[in-house]
C-alpha positions in Angstrom: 0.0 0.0 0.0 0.9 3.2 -0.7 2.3 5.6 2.1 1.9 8.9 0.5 -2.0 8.7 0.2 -1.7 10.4 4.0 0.4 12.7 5.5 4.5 11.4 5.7 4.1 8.6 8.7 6.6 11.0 9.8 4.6 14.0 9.7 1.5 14.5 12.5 -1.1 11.8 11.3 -2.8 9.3 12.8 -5.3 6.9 12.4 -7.7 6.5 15.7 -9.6 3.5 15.7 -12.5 3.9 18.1 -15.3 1.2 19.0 -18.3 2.0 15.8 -20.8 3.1 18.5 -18.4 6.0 19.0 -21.0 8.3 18.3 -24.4 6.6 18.9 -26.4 8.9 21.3 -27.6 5.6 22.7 -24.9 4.9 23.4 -22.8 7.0 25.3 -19.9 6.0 27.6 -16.7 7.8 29.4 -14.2 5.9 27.0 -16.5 7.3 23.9 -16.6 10.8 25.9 -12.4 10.7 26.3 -12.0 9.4 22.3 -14.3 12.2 20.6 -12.7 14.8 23.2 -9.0 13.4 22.1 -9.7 13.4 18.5 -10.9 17.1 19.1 -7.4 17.9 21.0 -5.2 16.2 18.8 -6.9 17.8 16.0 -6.5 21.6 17.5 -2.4 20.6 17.9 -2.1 19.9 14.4 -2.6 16.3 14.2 -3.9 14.7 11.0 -6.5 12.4 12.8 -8.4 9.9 11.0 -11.1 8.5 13.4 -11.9 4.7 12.2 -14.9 3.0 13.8 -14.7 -0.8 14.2 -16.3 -3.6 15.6 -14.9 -5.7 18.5 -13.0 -8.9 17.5 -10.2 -10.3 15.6 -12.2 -9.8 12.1 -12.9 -5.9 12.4 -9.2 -5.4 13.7 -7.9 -7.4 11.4 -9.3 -5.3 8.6 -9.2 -1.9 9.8 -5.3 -2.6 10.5 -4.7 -4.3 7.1 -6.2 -0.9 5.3 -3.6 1.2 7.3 -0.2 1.5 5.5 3.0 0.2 6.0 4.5 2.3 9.0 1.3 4.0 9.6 0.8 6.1 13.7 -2.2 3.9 15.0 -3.6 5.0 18.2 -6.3 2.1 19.6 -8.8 2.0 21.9 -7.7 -0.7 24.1 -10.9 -2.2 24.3 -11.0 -2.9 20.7 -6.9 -4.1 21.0 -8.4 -6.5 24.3 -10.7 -8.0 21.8 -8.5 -9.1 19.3 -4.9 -9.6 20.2 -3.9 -12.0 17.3 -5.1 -9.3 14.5 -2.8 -6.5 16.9 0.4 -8.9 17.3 -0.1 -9.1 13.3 -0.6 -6.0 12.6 2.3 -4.8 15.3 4.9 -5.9 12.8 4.6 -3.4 10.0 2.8 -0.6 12.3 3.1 1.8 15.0 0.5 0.8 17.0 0.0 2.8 20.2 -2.9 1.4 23.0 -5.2 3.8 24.8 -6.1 1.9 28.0 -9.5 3.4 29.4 -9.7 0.7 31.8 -8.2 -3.0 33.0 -10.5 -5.7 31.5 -10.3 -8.0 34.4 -11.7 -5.3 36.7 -15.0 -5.3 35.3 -15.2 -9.3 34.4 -16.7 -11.9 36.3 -14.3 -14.1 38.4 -14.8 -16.6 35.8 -13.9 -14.3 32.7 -11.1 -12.6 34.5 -7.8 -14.4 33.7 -8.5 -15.1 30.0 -9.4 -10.8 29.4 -6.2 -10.2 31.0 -4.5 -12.9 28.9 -5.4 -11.2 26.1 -5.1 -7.6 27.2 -1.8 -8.6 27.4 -0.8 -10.2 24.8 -2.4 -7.3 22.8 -0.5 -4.6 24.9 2.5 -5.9 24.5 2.6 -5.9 20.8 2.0 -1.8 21.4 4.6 0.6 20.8 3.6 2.5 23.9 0.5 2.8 26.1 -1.7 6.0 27.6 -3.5 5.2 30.4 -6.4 7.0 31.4 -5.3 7.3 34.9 -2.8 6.4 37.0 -4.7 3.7 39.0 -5.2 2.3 35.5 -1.2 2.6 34.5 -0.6 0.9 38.3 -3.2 -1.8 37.3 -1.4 -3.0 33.8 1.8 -3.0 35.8 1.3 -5.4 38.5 -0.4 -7.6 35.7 2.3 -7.6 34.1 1.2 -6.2 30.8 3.2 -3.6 30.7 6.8 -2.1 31.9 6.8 1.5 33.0 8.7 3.2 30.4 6.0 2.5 27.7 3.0 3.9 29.7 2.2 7.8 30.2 -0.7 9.1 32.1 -3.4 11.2 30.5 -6.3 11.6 32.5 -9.9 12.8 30.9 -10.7 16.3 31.1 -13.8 18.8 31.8 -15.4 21.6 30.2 -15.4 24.4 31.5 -19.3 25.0 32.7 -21.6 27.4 34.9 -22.1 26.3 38.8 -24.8 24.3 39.6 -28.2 26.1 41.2 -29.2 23.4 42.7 -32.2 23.3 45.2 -32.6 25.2 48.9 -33.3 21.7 50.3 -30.1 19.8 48.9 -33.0 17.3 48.3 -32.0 16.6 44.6 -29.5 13.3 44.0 -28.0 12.3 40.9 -26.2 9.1 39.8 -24.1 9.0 36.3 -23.0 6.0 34.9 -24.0 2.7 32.6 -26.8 0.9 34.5 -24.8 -2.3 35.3 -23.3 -4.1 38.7 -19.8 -2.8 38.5 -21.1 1.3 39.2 -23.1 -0.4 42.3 -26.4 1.4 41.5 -27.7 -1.1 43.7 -26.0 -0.4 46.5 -27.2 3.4 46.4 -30.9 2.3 46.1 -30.3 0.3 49.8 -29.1 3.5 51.1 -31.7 5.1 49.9 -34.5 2.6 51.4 -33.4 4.0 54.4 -34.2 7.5 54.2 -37.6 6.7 52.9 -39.1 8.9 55.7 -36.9 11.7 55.3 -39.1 14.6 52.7 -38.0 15.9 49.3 -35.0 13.8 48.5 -35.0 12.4 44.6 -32.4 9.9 43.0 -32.1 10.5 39.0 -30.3 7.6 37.6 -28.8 9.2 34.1 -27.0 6.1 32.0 -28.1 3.2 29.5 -30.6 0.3 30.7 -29.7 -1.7 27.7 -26.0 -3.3 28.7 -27.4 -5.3 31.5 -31.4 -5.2 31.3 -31.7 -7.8 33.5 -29.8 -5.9 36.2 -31.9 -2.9 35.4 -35.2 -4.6 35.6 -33.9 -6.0 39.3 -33.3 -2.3 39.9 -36.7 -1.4 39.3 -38.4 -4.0 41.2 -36.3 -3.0 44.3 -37.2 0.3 44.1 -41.1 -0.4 44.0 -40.3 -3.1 47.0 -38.7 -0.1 48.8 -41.4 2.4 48.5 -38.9 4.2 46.5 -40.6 4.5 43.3 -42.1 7.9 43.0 -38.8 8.5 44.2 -36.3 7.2 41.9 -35.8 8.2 38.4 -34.4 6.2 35.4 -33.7 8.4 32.6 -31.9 6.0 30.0 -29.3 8.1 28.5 -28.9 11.7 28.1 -27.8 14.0 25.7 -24.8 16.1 26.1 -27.8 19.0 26.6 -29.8 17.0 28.5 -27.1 15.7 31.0 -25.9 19.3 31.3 -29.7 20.1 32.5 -29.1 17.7 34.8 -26.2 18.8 36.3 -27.6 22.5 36.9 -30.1 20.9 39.2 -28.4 18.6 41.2 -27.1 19.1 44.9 -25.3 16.2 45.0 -23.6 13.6 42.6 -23.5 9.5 44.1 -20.8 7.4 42.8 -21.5 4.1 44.1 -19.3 2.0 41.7 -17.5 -1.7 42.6 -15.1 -0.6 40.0 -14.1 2.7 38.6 -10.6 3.5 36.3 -11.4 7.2 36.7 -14.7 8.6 37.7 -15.8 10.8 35.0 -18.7 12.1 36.9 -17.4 12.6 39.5 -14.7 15.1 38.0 -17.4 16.8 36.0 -19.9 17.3 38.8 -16.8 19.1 40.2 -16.4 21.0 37.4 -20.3 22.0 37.6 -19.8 22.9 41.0 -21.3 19.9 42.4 -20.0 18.2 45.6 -19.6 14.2 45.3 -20.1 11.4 47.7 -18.3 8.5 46.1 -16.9 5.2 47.1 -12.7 5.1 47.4 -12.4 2.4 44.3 -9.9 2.1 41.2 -9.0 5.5 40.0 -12.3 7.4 41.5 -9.7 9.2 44.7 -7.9 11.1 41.5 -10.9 12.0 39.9 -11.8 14.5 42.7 -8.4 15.1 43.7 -8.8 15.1 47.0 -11.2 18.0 46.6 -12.8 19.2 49.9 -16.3 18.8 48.4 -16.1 14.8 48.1 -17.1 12.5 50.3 -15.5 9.0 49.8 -16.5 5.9 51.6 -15.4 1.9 51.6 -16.7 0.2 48.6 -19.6 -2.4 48.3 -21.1 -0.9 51.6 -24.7 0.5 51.3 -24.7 1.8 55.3 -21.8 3.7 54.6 -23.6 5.2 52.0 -26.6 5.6 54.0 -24.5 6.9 57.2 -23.5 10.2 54.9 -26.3 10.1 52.8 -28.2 11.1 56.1 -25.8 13.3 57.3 -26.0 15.2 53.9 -30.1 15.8 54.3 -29.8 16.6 57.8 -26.6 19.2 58.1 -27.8 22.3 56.2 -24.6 23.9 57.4 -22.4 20.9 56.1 -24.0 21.1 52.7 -23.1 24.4 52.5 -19.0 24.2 53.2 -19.1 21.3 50.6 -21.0 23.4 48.2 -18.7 26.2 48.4 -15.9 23.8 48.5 -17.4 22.8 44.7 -17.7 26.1 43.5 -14.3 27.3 45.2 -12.9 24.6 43.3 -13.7 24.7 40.0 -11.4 27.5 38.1 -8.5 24.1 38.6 -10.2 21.7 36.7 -8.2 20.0 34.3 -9.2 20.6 30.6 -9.4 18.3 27.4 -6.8 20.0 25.9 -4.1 19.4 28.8 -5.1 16.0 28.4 -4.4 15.8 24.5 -0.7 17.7 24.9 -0.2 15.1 27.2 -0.9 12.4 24.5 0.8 15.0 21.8 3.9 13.9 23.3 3.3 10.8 23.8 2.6 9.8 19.7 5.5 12.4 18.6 8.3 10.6 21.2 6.9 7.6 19.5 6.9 8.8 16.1 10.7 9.8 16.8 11.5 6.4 18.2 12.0 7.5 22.0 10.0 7.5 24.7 12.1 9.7 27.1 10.0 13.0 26.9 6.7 11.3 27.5 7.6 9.2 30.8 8.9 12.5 32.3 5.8 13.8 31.1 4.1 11.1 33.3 5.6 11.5 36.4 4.5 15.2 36.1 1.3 14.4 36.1 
């Protein structure tokens, strides 16, 4: 194939290949969320970046690496590269293949599941060039599995617009929960917090993420919300709209993060960014997400008293809500932004590009 039909392999392209529901409404995720913002980033830097949707497995790999030419910068999203190791060891040979790693696959698999995804997470990562890692919980994670040795992975964590402060309500009554309806963000355990402030006024719970990845899991949600009493007072949305969730955010006192399993904690940094404070469990990558910002609550994982314990604490302490509130606000001219996140990566693909990977580690430990 020819290598002049692009920009010089040499020069700033690269092809991104994305999971092909990259821009389905119904489908919206935090790794879809970082890839669209990245490709934005890269884009305003200079970068040539061709965005190229596939399908999970060795066949869709196979074929979107096989239409790349020979030395081609290809930037994957490493749950596409997880899915298909022997089409990315293949295609490792004539390409420069770079992973993004939004999250460690045997940290949201069943016990069952767990040591064949890693097996092929690393197989696949290890034919990589170099890896970014979407935090540094997630960079720590491929390490002690062994998939990866420290001098190939940098740290780019996701970013936040920049956005008004949340108005909120008078009563702090109004709860929201972000996130895939699924067992690993533990919307569960929130609603058994909740069934036990089912005599305190006013409070609502809007659950904001897709039904449709587990709907078994969401229909057992349901029914233990009506069994609670709960179900005038719970709200499942489905997904929202980048308008719709931003509607969202104006109105809500206080973000829940209940999660099992987290790489990051998108929510959680952009309910910070709206000026929201956050009560989230201390799991995977979720303590960097709010920085250790005054206005987040974190508790144990897997525990629904803890949750409850603050929870009631929150709807009682008017004074309380107000320091974390104007912790929130206080807070939010340091968010990080999109595009610190993409110079990050910038660096990474060039030091690639240029055969070193010098400029990107110290880039990493900066971070």
């Amino acid at each position: 194939m020819s290598t002049t039909a692009e920009s010089s392999v040499t020069g700033r392209a690269v092809r991104f290949v994305v999971p092909e529901a990259i821009a389905d409404p119904a489908t919206v995720s935090g790794g879809n969320v970082y890839d669209l913002a990245l490709r934005d980033g890269l884009t305003a830097l200079g970068w040539d970046v061709r965005m190229v949707p596939a399908p999970l497995g060795e066949r869709g790999m196979h074929a979107v690496l096989s239409d790349a030419p020979d030395g081609a910068l290809v930037l994957v999203d490493g749950l596409l590269a997880g899915s298909a190791p022997d089409a990315f060891v293949r295609g490792s040979g004539r390409l420069v293949l770079v992973v993004l790693a939004h999250m460690v696959a045997a940290s949201i698999t069943s016990a069952d599941e767990r040591a064949e995804a890693a097996e092929r997470e690393r197989r696949a990562f290890d034919a990589a060039r170099y890896i970014v890692a979407t935090s540094a919980w997630t960079r720590d994670e491929l390490l002690s599995e062994g998939i990866s040795r420290p001098g190939r992975v940098v740290v780019a964590r996701p970013g936040t617009v920049a956005s008004s402060a949340a108005t909120g309500s008078p009563s702090g009554a109004r709860l929201l929960c972000v996130g895939v309806v699924a067992p690993h963000k533990g919307q569960d355990l929130l609603l058994r917090a909740l069934a036990g402030l089912d005599e305190r006024p006013e409070w609502t719970c809007t659950f904001a993420g897709s039904v449709d990845l587990d709907p078994e899991f969401a229909g057992t949600l349901k029914d233990l919300a009506a069994a609670s009493g709960l179900a005038d007072r719970v709200h499942f949305t489905g997904v929202l709209s980048r308008n719709e969730l931003e509607e969202a955010y104006a109105s809500t006192d206080l973000l829940v993060v209940p999660s099992r399993a987290e790489s990051f904690g998108m929510a959680a940094a952009e309910a910070l960014a709206h000026g929201i404070p956050v009560l989230a469990t201390r799991v995977g990558g979720v303590p960097e997400a709010v920085s250790n910002s005054g206005a987040a609550l974190l508790v144990p994982p897997d525990d629904p008293w803890a949750l409850r314990v603050v929870l009631e604490q929150w709807c009682t302490d008017a004074a309380r809500r107000q320091a974390l509130k104007a912790e929130a606000v206080q807070a939010m001219a340091g968010n990080r932004t999109w595009s610190e996140t993409a110079r990050i990566v910038d660096v990474a693909l060039t030091d690639v590009l240029a055969g070193s990977d010098s400029t990107a580690g110290e880039e990493a430990r900066r971070v």
